[in-house]
LUMVEX-642954 format. One line per 4 residues: their letters; for each residue x, y, z of C-alpha. Coordinates in pm, whole numbers, plus 50000, padded with zeros to 5 digits. Example, Ala and Ser with C-alpha at 12.3 -4.5 7.8 and 13.67 -1.06 7.14 Angstrom:
2
as	51230 49550 50780 ~ 51367 49894 50714
This chain:
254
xxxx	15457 56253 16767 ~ 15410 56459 17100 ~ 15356 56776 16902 ~ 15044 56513 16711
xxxx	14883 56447 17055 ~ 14878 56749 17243 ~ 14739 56916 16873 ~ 14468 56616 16910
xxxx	14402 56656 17261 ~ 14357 57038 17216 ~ 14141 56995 16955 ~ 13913 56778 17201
xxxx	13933 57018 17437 ~ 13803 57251 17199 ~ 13540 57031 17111 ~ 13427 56949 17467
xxxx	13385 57352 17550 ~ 13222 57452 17205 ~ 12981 57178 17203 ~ 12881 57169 17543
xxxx	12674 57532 17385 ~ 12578 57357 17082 ~ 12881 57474 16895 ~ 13116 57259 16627
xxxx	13438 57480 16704 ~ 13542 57579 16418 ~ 13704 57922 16531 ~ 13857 57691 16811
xxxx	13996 57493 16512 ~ 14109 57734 16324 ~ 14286 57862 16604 ~ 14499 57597 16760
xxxx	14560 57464 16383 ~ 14685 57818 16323 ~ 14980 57778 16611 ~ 15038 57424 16473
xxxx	15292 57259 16199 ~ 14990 57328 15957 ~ 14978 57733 16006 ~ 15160 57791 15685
xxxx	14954 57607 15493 ~ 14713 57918 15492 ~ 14324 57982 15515 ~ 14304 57736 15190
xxxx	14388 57452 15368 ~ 14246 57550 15736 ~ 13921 57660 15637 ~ 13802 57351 15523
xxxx	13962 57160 15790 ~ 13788 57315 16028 ~ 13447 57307 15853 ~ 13460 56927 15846
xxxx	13530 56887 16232 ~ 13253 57133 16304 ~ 13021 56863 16088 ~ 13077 56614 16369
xxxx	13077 56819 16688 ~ 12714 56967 16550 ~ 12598 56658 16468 ~ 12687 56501 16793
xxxx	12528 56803 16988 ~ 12209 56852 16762 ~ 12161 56456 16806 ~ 12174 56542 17265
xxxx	11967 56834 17240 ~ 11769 56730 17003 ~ 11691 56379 17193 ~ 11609 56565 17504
xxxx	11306 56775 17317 ~ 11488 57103 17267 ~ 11518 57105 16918 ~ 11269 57373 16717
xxxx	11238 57321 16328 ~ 10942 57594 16321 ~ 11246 57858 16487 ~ 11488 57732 16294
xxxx	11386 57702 15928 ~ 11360 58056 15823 ~ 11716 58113 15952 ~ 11850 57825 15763
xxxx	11580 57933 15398 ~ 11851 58252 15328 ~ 12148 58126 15560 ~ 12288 57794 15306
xxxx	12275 58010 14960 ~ 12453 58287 15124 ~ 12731 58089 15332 ~ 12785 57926 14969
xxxx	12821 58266 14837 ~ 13043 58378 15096 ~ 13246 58102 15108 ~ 13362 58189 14764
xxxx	13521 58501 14829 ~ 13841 58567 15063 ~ 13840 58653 15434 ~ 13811 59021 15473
xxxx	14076 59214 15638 ~ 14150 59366 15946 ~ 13886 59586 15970 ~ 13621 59321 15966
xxxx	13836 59124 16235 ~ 13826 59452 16439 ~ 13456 59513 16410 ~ 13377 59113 16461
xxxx	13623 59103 16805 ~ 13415 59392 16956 ~ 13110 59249 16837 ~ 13172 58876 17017
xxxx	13346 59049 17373 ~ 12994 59251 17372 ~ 12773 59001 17337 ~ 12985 58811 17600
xxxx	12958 59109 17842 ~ 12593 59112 17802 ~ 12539 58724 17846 ~ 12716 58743 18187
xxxx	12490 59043 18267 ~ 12186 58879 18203 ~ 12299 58525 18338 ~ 12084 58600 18676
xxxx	11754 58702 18470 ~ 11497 58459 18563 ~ 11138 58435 18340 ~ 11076 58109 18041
xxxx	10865 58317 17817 ~ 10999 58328 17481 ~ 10856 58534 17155 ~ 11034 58438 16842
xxxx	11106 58670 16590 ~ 10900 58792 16258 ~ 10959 58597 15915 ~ 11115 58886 15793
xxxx	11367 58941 16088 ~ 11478 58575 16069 ~ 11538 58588 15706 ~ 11741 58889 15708
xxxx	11943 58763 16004 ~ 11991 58445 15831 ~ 12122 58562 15520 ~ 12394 58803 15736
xxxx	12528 58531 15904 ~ 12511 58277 15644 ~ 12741 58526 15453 ~ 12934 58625 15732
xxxx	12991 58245 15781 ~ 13107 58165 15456 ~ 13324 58456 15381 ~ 13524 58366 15780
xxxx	13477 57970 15741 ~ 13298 57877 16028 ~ 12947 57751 16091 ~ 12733 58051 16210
xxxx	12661 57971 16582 ~ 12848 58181 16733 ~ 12680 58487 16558 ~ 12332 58364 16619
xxxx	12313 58196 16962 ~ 12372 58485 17145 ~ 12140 58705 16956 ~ 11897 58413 17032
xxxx	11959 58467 17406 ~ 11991 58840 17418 ~ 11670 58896 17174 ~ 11460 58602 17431
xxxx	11369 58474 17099 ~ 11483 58100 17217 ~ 11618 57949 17567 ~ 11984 57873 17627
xxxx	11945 57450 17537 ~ 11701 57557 17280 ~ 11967 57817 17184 ~ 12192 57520 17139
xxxx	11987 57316 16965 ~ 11922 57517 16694 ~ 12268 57644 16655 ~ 12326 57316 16636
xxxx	12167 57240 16317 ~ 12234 57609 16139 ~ 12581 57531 16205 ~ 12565 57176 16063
xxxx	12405 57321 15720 ~ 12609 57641 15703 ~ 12938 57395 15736 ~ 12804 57170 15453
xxxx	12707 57499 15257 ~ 13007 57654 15267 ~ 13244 57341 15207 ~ 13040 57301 14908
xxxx	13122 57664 14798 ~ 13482 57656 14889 ~ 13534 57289 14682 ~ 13326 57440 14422
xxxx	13563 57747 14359 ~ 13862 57517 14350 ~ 13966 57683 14723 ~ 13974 57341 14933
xxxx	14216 57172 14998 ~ 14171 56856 15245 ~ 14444 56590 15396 ~ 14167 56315 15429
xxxx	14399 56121 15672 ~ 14447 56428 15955 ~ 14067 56472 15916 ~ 14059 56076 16049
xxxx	14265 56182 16353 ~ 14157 56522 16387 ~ 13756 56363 16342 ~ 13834 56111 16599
xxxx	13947 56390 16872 ~ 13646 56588 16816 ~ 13428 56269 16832 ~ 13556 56210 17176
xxxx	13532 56609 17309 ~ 13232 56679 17130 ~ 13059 56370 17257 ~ 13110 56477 17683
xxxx	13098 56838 17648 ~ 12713 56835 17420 ~ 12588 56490 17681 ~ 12681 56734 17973
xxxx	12503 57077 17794 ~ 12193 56899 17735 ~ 12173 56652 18023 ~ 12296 56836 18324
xxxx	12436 57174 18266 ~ 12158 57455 18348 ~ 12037 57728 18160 ~ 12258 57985 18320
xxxx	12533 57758 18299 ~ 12492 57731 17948 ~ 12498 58156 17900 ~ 12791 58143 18116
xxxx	12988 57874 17892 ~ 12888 58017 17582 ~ 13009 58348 17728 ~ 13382 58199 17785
xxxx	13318 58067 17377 ~ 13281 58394 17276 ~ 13593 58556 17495 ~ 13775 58264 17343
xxxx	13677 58318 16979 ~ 13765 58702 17022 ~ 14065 58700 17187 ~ 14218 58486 16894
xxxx	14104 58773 16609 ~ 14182 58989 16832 ~ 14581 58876 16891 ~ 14598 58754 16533
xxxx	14540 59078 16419 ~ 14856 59254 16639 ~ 15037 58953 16512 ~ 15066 58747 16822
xx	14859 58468 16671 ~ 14940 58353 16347
């Protein structure tokens, strides 16, 4: 029972951080589940676990962001066109191996680095990118977020940042909703290759945790947190989300 409640209140802690950038958590997820009682049930059973929480953390920050007018369906919707067939796709196939972790770790600590390097950058003007670009980018990470099981944000918000294709809440926002789809995509894929498994009473508790994490840390991202605050948290996401790869692959981390 004390194992239960520090899993649940970790996984609200999770969901307070992560959403507070307009993320679900779902690498968080995967991560605390993974040094839990549940870490032997493998990527069959985690994967979709973690997919279902990130449904209502994304939902609860696309529904703040959204409500205070940062929302963009016009920046969004080309992302999203190639992003849902492809996380489908992905989701079908099994997570690639170390080398992929490898490349992904670097990846995330760089885009980190360069997030707290540009934190003091001042200027609001915005260009998003061509038709083309966003397609192509969509259908990487879409593919990239199947094949790992997680929603996508984390790839695209801080190329969104970086690229000054979209501000940090509008960042959030967005990520917001590609993660929501993605998540729905690729639980679709992984049910529909027989890969899913799902305890539908932990994802009551585990829902409920989330609910309560999810809901203070998006209300304080899109109410009060500033822009650079925002780069800054998603930064420490990022670090987080790396670091776990990063001693899962040396074997420190299940």
């Amino acid at each position: 029972m004390e194992l239960q409640i520090e899993l649940l209140f970790s996984l609200a802690v999770i969901a307070a951080l992560y959403g507070s950038v307009g993320h679900g958590g779902a690498s968080g997820y995967l991560a605390v589940l993974s040094l839990s009682i549940f870490a032997s049930h493998g990527a069959i059973w985690l994967k979709p676990h973690a997919l279902c929480l990130n449904l209502v953390v994304a939902s609860i920050g696309l529904y703040h962001y959204g409500r205070q007018g940062f929302f963009s369906m016009k920046l969004i919707l080309p992302f999203i066109m190639t992003s849902i067939p492809f996380a489908y796709v992905g989701a079908f196939l099994p997570i690639i191996d170390w080398l992929f972790d490898t490349a992904l770790s670097i990846t995330l600590l760089w885009a980190a680095w360069r997030l707290v390097m540009a934190a003091n950058i001042d200027g609001n003007i915005y260009n998003p990118p061509s038709l083309s670009v966003s397609l192509g980018i969509g259908a990487g990470l879409g593919f990239i977020s199947g094949l790992v099981g997680i929603g996508g944000g984390i790839f695209l918000s801080p190329l969104l940042i970086l690229k000054r294709w979209a501000s940090p809440k509008e960042t959030a926002a967005v990520s917001a909703f590609f993660i929501l789809v993605n998540s729905i995509a690729g639980l679709a894929g992984a049910f529909s290759s027989g890969q899913a498994q799902l305890d539908s009473d932990l994802i009551i508790q585990f829902s409920i945790a989330v609910l309560i994490g999810g809901f203070m840390g998006t209300r304080f991202g899109a109410n009060h947190a500033s822009d650079q605050t925002i780069r800054r948290l998603l930064a420490v996401v990022l670090v987080v989300a790396a670091v776990r790869r990063v001693l899962g692959l040396v074997g420190l981390w299940p």
